[in-house]
N, C-alpha and C positions, 0 to 999 in steps of 0.2 A: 504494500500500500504506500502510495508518495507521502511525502511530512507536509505537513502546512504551514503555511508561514502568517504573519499576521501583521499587519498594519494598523495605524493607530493616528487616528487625528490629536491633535496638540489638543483641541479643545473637548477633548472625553473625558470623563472621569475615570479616574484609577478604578479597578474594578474591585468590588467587597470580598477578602481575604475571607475564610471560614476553614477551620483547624477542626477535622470531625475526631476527636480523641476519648481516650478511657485506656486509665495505665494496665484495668485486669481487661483481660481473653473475655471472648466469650459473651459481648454486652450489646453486637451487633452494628460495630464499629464498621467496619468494611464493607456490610453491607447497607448501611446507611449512605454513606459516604458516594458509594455508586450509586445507587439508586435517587438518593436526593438529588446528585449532578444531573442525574439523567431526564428527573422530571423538572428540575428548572432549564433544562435544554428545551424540552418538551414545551415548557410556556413562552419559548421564545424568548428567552436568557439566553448568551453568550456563556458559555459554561469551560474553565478547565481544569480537569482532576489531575491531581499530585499526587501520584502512590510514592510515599517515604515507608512504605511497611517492607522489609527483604523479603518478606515471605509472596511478597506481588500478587496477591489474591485481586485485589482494585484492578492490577492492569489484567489480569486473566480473564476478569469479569466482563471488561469490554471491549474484548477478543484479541489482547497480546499474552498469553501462556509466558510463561518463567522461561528465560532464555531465548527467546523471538524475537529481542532486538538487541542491538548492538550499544544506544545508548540510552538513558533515560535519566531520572532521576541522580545518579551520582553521577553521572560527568557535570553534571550542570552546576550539582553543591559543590565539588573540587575541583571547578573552573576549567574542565577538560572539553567542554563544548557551551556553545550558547543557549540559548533557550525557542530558538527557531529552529536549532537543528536539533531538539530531542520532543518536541510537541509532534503529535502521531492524532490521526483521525480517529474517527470511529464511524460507527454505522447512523448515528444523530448528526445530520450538520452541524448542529450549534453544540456540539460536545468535542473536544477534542482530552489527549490524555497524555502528561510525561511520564512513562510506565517507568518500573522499578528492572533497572537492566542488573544482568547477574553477580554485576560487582557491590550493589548496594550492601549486601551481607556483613562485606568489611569496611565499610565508611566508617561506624562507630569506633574502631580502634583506628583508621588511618585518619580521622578527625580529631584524635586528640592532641598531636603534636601542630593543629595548624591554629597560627593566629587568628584570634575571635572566631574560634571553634563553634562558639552557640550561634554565628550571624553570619555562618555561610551561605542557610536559602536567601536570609532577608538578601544580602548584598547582590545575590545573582538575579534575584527578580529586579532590584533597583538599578540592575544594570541594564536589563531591557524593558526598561520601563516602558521606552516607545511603542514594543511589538503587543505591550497588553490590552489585546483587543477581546478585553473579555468583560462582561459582568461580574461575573464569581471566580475565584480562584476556590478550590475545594482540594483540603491538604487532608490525606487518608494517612493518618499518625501509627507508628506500632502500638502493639497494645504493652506497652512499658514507659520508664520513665529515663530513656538515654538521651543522645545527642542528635537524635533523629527527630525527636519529640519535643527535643526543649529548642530545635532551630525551627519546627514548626508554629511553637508558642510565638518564638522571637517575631517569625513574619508576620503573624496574623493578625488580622485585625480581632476576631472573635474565636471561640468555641462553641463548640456545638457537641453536648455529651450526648450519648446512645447508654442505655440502662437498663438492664432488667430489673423486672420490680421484686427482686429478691433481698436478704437480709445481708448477705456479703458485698452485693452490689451496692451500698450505701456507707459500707466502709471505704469499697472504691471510691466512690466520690467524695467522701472525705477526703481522702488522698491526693484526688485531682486540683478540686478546689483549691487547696494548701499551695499545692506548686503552682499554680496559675497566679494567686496573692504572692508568692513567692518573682516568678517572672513578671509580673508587672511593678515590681515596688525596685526592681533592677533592672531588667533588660528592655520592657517593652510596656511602657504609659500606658498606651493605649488600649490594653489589650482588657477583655470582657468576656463575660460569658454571652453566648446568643441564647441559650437556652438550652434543656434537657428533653431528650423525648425518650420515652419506655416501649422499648421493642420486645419482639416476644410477647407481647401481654396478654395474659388472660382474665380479663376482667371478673369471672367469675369466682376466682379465688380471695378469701380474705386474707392473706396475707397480702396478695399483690393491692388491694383496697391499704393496706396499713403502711403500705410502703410510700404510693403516693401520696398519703395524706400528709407523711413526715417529710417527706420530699417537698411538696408543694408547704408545708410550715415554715422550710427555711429557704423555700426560693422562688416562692410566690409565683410571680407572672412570668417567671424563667420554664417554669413546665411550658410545654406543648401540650395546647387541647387533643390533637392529633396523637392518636396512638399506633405502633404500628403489630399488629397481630400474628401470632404464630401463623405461620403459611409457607407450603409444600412448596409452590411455585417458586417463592423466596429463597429456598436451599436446592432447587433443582437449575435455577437459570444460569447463576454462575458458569455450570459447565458445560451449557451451550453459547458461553462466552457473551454474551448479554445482560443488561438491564433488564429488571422482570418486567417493565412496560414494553418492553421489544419483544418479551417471551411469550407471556399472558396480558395483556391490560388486564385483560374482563379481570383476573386474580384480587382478591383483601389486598396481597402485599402491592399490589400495581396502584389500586384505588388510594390507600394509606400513604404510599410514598407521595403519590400525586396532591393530596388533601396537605400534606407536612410541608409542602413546595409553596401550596397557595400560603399556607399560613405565615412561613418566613416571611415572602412577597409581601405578606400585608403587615406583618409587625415596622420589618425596614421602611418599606413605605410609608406607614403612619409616624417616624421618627420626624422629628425637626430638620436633620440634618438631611434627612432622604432626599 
């Protein structure tokens, strides 16, 4: 498939950074992350995904498999290519993806001997700043707390946590929360939560009712009304290298991503600054 390149009038606005992270496994990080991108492509957003996770599930998901490109993601943090030569299509016009090429695995150790180690994405996006001809930048974080995670803090404007509404998952986000207060009182001013949303959910259970309730106690209008539901379609699209709105629309998981897409769209949009 050819790379796309991107152009960018003087007079656009930088396009809104979002960090889809959560330090434990397992919370529905990756597959938010794709699936969000894909339905804000879907409403006619300029959309581009940044798998930073080595395991490259984000870039398999919208059909680059682990080892099918030569560069992505690290050459870009370690100044080995630009940011026009590792952006890649996808099957959405307004989606494009810098996939996670096979060296990603050792950036964490070969990042620690380089200077401002934590603000090697920021500097590589602020060096093509021209070519971001995007709405969204959407940074798909590993599910830990290294130098992959903490350079995706550094860029971003926001977070956007994925959760289960279980009782370990809220120790997670303890956790989160701390180093986000942590990176912003250092590295990065600007940086916020966008909001939490609970994947997996089954509303019928009361623990997962006691879970939002303490969730929503300490973070108020940062929950997402939108919830996104256990569904089949959601664990089988991956491996036909797709977005589940490319696999199934009709699917819970298709509908719930698409319903999470309007909502951001209208929180940002209702902001002052929007």
């Amino acid at each position: 498939m050819p790379k796309v390149t991107a152009s960018r009038s003087p007079a656009r606005r930088r396009p809104r950074i979002v960090a889809v992270s959560n330090q434990k496994g397992g919370e529905g990080k990756t597959t938010t992350a794709v699936n969000l991108a894909a339905s804000l492509a879907a409403a006619e957003r300029r959309v581009l995904l940044v798998d930073l996770d080595p395991q490259g599930n984000a870039s398999s998901a919208v059909g680059y498999p682990r080892g099918q490109v030569d560069k992505g993601t690290y050459e870009l943090m370690l100044g080995a290519a630009p940011l026009k030569a590792v952006v890649h299509p996808t099957e959405l016009p307004t989606l494009q993806v810098v996939p996670a090429s096979a060296d990603l695995t050792g950036a964490e150790i070969e990042l620690v001997g380089v200077h401002g180690r934590e603000s090697v994405l920021r500097a590589a996006l602020e060096r093509a700043e021209a070519e971001l001809d995007w709405d969204f930048v959407i940074l798909d974080c590993p599910p830990s707390l290294g130098l992959l995670t903490l350079n995706a803090l550094v860029a971003t404007d926001t977070v956007l946590i994925p959760m289960q509404a279980k009782y370990f998952s809220l120790e997670g986000l303890g956790a989160l929360t701390g180093t986000i207060e942590r990176v912003r009182a250092a590295l990065n001013p600007r940086l916020a939560i966008e909001g939490i949303v609970f994947c997996m959910f089954d509303r019928r259970t009361n623990l997962a009712q006691q879970v939002v309730a303490e969730v929503r106690q300490h973070f108020a209008d940062k929950v997402f009304a939108t919830a996104i539901p256990p569904n089949v379609r959601l664990s089988e699209s991956p491996s036909h290298g797709k977005p589940v709105l490319l696999y199934d629309i009709e699917s819970k998981g298709a509908r719930a991503y698409l319903d999470l897409a309007q909502e951001l769209l209208s929180r940002i949009e209702a902001r002052p600054d929007a």
